[in-house]
N, C-alpha and C positions, 0 to 999 in steps of 0.2 A: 551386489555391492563389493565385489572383489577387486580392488583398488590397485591389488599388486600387480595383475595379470593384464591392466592398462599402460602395457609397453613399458614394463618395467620401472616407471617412476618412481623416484623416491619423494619422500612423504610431502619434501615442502614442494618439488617439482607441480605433486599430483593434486594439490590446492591449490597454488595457482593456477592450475590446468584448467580446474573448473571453477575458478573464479574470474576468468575470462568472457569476455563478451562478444559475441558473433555481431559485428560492425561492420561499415563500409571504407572503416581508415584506421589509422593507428595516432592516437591523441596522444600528443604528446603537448599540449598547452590546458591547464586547470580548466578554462573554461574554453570551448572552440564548438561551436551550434554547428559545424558542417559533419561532425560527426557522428551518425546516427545507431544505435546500441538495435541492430532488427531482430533481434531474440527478445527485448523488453518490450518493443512496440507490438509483436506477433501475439505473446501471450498477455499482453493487456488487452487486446483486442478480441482476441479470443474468449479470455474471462468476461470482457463487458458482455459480448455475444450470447454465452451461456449466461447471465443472470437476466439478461435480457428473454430469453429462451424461457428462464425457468418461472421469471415473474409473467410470461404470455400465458403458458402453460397453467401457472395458478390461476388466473382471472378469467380462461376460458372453462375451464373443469371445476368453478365454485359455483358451488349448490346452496339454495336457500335452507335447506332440510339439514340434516347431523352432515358434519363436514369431514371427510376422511384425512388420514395422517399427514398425508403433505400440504393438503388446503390448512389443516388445522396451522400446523409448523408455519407455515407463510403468514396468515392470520395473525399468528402471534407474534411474529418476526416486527409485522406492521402497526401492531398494536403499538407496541413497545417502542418503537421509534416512534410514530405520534404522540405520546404520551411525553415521551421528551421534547418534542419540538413546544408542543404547547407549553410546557412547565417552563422553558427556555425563551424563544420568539416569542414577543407579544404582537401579535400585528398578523394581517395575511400572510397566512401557511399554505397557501396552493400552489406555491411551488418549492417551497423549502422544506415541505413534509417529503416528497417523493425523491426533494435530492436527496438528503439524511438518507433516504430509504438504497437511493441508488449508491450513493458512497459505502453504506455498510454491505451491504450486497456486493458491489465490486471490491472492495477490498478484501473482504471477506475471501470469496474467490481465487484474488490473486494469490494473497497470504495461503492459501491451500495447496497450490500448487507444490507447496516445499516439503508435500510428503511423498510425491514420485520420487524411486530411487535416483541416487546422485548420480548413480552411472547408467542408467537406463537409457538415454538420447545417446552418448556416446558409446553404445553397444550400439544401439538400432542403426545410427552411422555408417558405424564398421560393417553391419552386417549386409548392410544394402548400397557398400562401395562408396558412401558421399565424406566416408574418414579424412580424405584429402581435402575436400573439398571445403567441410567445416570443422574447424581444430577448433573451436570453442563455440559453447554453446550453455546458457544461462537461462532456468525456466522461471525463478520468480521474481515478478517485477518488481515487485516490493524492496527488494533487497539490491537494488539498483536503485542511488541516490538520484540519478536522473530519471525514473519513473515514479519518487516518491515527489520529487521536489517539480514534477511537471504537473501532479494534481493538487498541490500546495499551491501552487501560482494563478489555479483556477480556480480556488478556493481564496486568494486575493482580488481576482479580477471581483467574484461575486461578494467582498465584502465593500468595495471602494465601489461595486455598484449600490447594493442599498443603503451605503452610508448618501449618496447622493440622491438616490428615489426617495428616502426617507424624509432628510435634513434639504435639500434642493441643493444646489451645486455654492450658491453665494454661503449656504447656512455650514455645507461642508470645508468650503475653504477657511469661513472665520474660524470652525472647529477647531483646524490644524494649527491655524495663528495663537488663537485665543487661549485653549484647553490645553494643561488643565490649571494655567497658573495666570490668566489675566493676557489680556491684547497689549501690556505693556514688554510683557518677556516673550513676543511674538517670535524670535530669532530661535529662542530657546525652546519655543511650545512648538514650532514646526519640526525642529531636530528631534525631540523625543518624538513626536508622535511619528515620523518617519521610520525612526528607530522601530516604535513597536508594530507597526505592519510590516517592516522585515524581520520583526524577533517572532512574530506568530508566524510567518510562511516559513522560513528556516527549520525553527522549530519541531513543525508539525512534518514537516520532512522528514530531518534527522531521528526524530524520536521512531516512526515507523520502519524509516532503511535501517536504522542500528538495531534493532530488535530481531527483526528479519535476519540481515547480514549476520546477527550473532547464530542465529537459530540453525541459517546455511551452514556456517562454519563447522559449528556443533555436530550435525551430521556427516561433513567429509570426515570431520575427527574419529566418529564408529565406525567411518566406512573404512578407516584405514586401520581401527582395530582388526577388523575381521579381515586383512589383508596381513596377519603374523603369521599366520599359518600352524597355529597354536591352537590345542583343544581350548588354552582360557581367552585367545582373540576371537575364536568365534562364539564362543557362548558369552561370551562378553560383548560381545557386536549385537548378538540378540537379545541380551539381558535390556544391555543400554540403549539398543534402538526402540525396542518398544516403550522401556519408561519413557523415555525422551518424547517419541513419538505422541505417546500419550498425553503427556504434560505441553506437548506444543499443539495440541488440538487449543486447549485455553487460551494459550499465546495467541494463533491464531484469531479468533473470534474476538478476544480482550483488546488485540491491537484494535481492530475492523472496528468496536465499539468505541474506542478511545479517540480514535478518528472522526469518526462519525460525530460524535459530543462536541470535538473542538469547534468543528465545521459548524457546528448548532450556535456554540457558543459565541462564533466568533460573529457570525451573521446575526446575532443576536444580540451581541454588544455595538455593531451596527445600524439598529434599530435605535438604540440610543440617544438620546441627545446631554450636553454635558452645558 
């Protein structure tokens, strides 16, 4: 993590440095879809891969007999997400136990990523000549509002489906008119409730990228402690990176779980009728 010796950057240069995103253009309009961020797509893909990997893994190596460390830890992982779906969902859980299960699993994942050092990919670059090639390079997806807010919108699509599997498509529309103030303030009950299925996908967006993005920041910040060149930047860089580190294991996990619940919640308030 020696920040200074990254072409000499100064401190604000060397955060935006790496808070840039290896893309195939340069956005310069708030929202512009031709734009694609292929460092968030690569390592989402990659994290879904591996939990994918690791939940084959538990299901093939589980034994009916005493269950060893990682069967146990998966087991429990899964407990505990059914345990919430039922106390939440009332209705068929055969498919919204294993999304929970896969939403915390992949978030989980992604969010981990943010403990490889920050200049780790931009060393391996340099080393093997693709320096030129990619000047920015971003590994947690999380922390990219356009990968928070891509599985937020699929996290709408699946609530505006079981609100209609549930209520039937006629019982969903009067919903929107009707709820939650009478089919006479139908102009005003369609505006709110509109409202709140864009205040919970937004939401659940923001609430994950800000946590994340803060946690990113955080770490260039020690990584440019230890770029003083001072006996107290470096033991300061290590004092601070492993508290830090430490304490964003929780972050980690607590987001994955926070997420996960909304998701339960929301699909579960969907189930609904009003």
């Amino acid at each position: 993590m020696t920040a200074a010796a990254n072409d000499a950057l100064t401190p604000s240069e060397y955060i935006v440095h790496h808070l840039g995103h290896l893309s195939n253009g340069h956005q310069t309009k708030i929202v512009d879809f031709s734009i694609l961020n292929i460092d968030t797509i690569f390592w989402s893909v990659f994290a879904g891969v591996v939990g994918c990997g690791l939940m084959y893994l538990a299901a093939r190596k589980a034994t009916a007999g005493v269950p060893g460390r990682f069967q146990a830890f998966v087991e429990m992982i899964v407990e505990m997400v059914e345990d919430q779906s039922k106390a939440i969902v009332h209705g068929d859980r055969s498919f919204i136990a294993p999304l929970a299960l896969t939403v915390f699993v992949w978030v989980a994942l992604m969010n981990s990523l943010d403990f490889l050092p920050v200049d780790m990919f931009s060393s391996l670059f340099k080393l093997v000549g693709l320096d030129g090639l990619i000047s920015h390079h971003r590994v947690v997806p999380t922390a990219d509002l356009n990968g928070t807010m891509g599985i937020a919108l699929g996290i709408l699509v699946l609530m505006l489906y079981y609100s209609v599997k549930i209520k039937g498509l006629g019982g969903f529309i009067h919903e929107l008119f009707a709820a939650p103030f009478g089919i006479w303030l139908a102009p005003f009950n369609l505006l709110l409730n509109l409202i709140e299925f864009a205040a919970k996908t937004v939401s659940l967006a923001m609430r994950l990228f800000g946590n994340m993005y803060a946690g990113e920041l955080l770490f260039l910040l020690i990584a440019l402690l230890g770029a003083t060149a001072t006996g107290f930047g470096f033991v300061g860089q290590v004092i601070a990176g492993s508290v830090w580190a430490i304490f964003h294991i929780l972050i980690v996990l607590l987001q994955a779980f926070i997420f996960m619940m909304l998701t339960l919640v929301y699909i579960g308030q969907a189930h609904e009728k009003h």
